[in-house]
MMTF fields as JSON, N, C-alpha, C and O atoms, coordinates in Angstrom:
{
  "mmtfVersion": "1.0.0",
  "mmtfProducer": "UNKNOWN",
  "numBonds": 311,
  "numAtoms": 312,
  "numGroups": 78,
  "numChains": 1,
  "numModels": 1,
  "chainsPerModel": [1],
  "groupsPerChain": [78],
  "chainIdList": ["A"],
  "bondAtomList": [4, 2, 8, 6, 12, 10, 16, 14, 20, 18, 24, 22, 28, 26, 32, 30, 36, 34, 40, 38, 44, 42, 48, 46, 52, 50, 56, 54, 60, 58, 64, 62, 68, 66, 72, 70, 76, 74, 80, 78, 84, 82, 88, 86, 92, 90, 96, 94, 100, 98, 104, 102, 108, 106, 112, 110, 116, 114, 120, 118, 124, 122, 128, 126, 132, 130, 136, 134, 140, 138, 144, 142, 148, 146, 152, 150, 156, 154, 160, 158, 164, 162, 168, 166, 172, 170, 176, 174, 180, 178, 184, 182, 188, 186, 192, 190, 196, 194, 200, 198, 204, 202, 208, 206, 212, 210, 216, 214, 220, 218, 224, 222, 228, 226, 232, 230, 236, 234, 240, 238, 244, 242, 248, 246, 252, 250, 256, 254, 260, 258, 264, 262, 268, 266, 272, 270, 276, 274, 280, 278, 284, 282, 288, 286, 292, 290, 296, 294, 300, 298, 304, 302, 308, 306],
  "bondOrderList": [1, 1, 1, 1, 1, 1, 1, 1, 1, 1, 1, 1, 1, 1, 1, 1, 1, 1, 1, 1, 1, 1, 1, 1, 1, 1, 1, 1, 1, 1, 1, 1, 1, 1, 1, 1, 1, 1, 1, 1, 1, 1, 1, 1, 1, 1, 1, 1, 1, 1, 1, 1, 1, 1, 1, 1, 1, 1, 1, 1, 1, 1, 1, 1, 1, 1, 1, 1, 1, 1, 1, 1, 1, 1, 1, 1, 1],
  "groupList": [{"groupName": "UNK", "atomNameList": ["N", "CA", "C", "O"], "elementList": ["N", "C", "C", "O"], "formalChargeList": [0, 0, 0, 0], "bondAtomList": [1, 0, 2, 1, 3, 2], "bondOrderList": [1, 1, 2], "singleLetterCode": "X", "chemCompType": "L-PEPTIDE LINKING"}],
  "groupTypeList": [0, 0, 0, 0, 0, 0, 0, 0, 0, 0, 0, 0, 0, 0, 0, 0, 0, 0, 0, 0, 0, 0, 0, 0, 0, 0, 0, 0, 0, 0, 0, 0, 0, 0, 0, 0, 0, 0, 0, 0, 0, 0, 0, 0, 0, 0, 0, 0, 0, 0, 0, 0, 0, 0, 0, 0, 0, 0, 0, 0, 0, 0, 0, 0, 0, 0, 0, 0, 0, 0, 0, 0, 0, 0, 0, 0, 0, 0],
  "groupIdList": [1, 2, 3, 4, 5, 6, 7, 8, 9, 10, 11, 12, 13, 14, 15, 16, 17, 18, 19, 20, 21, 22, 23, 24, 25, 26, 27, 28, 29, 30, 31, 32, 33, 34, 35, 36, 37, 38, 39, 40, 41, 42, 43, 44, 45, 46, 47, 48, 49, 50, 51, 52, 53, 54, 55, 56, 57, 58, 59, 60, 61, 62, 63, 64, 65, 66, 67, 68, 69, 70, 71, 72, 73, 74, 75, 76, 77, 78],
  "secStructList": [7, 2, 2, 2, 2, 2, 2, 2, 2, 2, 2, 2, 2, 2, 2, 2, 2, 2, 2, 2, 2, 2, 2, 2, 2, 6, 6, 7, 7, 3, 3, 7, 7, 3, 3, 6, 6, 3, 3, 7, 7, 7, 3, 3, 2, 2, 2, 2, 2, 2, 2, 2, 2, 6, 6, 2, 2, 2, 2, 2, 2, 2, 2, 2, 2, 2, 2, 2, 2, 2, 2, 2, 2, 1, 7, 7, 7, 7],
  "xCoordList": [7.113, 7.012, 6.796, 5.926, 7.329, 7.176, 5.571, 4.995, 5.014, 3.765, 2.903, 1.947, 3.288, 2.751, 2.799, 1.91, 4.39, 4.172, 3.358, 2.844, 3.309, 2.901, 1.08, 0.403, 0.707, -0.795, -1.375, -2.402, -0.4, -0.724, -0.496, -1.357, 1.016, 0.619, -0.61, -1.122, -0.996, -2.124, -3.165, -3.496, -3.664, -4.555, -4.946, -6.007, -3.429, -3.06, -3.225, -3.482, -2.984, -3.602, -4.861, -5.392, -5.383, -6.751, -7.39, -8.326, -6.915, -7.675, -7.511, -8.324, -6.165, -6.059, -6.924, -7.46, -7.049, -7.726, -9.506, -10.348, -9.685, -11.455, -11.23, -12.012, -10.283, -10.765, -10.83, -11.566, -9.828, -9.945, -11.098, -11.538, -11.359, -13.107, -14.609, -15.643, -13.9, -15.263, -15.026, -16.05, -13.62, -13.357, -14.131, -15.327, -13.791, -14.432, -15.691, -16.289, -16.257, -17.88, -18.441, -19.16, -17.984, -18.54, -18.256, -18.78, -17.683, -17.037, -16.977, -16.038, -18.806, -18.364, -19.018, -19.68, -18.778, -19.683, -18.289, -17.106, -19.136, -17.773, -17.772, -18.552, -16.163, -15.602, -14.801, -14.747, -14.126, -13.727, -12.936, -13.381, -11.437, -10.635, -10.049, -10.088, -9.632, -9.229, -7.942, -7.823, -6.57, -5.7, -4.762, -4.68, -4.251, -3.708, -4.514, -3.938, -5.664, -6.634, -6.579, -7.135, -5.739, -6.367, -7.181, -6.856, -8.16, -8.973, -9.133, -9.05, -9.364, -9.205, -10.698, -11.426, -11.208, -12.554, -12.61, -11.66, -14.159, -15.241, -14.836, -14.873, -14.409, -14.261, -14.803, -15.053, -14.975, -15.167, -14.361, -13.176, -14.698, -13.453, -12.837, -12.099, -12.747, -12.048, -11.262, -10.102, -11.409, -10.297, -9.332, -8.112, -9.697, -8.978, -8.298, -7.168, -8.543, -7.791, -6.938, -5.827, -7.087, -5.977, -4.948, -3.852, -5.236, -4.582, -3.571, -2.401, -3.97, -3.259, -2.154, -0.999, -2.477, -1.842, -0.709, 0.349, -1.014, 0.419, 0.702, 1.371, 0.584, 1.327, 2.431, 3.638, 1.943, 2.981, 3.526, 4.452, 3.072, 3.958, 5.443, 6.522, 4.985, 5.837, 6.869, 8.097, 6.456, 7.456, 7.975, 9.076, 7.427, 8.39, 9.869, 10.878, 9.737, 11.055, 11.875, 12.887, 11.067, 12.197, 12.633, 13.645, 11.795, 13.054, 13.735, 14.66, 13.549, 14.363, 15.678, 16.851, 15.334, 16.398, 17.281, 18.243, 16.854, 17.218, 18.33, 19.353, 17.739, 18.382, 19.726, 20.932, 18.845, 20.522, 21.477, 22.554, 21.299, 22.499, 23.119, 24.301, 22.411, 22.83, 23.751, 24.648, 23.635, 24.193, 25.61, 26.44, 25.68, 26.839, 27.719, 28.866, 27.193, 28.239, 28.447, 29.661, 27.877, 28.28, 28.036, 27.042, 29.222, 29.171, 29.316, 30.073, 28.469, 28.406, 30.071, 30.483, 30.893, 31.943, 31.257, 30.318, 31.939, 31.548, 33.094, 33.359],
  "yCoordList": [-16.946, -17.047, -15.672, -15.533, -14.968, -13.266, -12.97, -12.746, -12.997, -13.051, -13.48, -12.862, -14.818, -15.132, -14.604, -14.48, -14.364, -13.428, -12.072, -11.479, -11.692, -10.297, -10.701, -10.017, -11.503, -11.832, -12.421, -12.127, -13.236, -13.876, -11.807, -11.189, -11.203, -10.16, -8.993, -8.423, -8.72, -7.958, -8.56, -7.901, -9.746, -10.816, -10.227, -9.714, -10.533, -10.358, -8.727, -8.583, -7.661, -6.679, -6.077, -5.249, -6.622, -6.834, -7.214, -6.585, -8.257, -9.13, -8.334, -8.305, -7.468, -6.296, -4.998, -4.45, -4.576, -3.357, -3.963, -3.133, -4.521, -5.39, -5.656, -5.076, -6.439, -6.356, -4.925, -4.602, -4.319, -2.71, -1.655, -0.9, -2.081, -1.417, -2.337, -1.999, -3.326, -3.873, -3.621, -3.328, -3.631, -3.252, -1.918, -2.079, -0.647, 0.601, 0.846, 1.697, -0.102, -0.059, -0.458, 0.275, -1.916, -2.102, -1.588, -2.182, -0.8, -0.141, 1.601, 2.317, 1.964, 3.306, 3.971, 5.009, 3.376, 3.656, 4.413, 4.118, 5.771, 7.034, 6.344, 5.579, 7.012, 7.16, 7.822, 8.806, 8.0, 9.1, 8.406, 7.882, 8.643, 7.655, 8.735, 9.962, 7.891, 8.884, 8.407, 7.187, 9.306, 8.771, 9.697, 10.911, 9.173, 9.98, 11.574, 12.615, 11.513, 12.508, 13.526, 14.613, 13.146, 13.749, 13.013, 11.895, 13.497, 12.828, 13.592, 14.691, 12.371, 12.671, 13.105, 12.213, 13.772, 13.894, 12.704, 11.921, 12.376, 11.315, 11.042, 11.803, 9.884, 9.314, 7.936, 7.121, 7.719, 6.501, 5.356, 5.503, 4.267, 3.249, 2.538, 1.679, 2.436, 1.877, 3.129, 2.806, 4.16, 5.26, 5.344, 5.428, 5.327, 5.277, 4.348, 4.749, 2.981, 1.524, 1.713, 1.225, 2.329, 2.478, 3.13, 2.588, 4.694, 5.273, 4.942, 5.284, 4.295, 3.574, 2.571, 2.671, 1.48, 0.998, 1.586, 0.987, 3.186, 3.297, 4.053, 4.985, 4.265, 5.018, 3.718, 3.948, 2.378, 1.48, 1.024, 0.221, 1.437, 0.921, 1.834, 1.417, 2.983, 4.122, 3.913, 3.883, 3.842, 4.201, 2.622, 2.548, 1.324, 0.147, 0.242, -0.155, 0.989, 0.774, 2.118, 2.429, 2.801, 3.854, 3.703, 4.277, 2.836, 2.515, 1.257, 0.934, 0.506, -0.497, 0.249, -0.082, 0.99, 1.727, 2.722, 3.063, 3.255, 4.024, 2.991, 3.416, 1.708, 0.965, 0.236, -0.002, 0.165, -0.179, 0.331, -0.263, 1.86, 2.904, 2.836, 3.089, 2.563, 2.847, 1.056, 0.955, 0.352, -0.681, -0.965, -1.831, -0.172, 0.292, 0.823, 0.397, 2.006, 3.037, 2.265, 2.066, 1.672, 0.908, -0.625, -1.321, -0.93, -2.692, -3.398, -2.885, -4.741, -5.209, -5.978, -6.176, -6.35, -6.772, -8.316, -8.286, -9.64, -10.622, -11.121, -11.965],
  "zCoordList": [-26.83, -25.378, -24.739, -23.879, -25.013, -24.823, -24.739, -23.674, -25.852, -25.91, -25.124, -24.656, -24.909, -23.926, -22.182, -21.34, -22.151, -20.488, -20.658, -19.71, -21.865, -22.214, -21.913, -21.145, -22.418, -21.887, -20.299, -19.688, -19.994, -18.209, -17.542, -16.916, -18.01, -17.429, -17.704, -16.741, -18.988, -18.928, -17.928, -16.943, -18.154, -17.555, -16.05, -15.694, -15.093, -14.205, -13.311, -12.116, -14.333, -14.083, -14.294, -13.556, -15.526, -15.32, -14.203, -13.709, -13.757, -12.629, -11.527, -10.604, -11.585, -9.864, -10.123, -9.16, -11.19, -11.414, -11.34, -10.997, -11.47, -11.159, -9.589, -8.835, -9.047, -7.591, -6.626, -5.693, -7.239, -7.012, -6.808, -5.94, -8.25, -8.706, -7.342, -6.766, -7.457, -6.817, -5.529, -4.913, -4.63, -3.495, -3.623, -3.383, -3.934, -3.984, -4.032, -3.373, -5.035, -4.879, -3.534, -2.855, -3.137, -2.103, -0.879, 0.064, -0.67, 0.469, 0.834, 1.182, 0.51, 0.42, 1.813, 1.83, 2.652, 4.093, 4.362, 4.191, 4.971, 5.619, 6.734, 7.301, 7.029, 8.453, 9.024, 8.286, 9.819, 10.248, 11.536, 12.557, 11.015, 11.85, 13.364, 13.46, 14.197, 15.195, 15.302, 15.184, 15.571, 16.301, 17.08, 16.895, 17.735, 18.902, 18.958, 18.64, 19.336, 19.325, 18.168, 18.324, 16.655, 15.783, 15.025, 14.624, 14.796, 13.851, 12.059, 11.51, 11.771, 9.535, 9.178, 9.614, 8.769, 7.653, 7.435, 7.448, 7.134, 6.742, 5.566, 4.599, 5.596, 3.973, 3.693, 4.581, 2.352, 2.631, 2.849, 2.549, 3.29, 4.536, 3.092, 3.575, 1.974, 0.779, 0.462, 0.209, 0.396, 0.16, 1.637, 1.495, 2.509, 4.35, 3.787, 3.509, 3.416, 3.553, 2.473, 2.681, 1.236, 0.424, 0.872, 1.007, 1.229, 1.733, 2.621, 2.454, 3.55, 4.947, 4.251, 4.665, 3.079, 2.147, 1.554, 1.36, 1.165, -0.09, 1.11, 0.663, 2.641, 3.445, 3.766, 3.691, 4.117, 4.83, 3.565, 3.682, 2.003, 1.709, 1.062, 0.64, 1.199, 1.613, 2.828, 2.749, 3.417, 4.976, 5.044, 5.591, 4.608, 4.784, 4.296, 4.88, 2.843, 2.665, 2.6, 1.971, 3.479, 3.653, 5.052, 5.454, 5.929, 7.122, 6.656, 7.401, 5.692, 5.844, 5.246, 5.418, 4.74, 4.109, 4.388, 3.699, 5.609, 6.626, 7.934, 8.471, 8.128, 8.921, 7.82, 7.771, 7.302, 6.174, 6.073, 6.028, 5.995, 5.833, 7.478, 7.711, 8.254, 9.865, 9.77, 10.607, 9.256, 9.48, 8.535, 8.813, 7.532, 7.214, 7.736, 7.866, 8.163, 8.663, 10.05, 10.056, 11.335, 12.243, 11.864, 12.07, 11.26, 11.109, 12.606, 13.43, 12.962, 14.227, 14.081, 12.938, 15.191, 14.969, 15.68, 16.476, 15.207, 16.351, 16.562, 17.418]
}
């Protein structure tokens, strides 16, 4: 049975590393994002969209994790 999760998972990452590759190929039109009047160098919009990706998925759990510790140290009373 092992074996077997050991293959659905290679499978499975196979299958993310191909949508990956083909996301990147098809997506190599630059851009050049603006925000709060700074703007980033021209990249292409599949490297921007990753990027933007491992940023939220960075900072999700470091505020959830940040509000956690704040909800410790002040427990709500009801």
């Amino acid at each position: 049975m092992t074996n077997v999760k050991r293959i659905v998972f290679f499978v499975a990452a196979l299958l993310i590393v191909f949508v990956i590759v083909i996301f990147v190929l098809e997506n190599k039109q630059d851009v050049s994002l603006v925000f709060l009047g700074w703007s980033s160098p021209k990249l292409p919009l599949s490297i921007s969209l990753i990027l933007v990706l491992l940023s939220g998925m960075a900072i999700g759990p470091l505020l959830a994790f940040i509000f956690a510790q704040k909800k410790k140290r002040h427990p709500r009373i009801s």
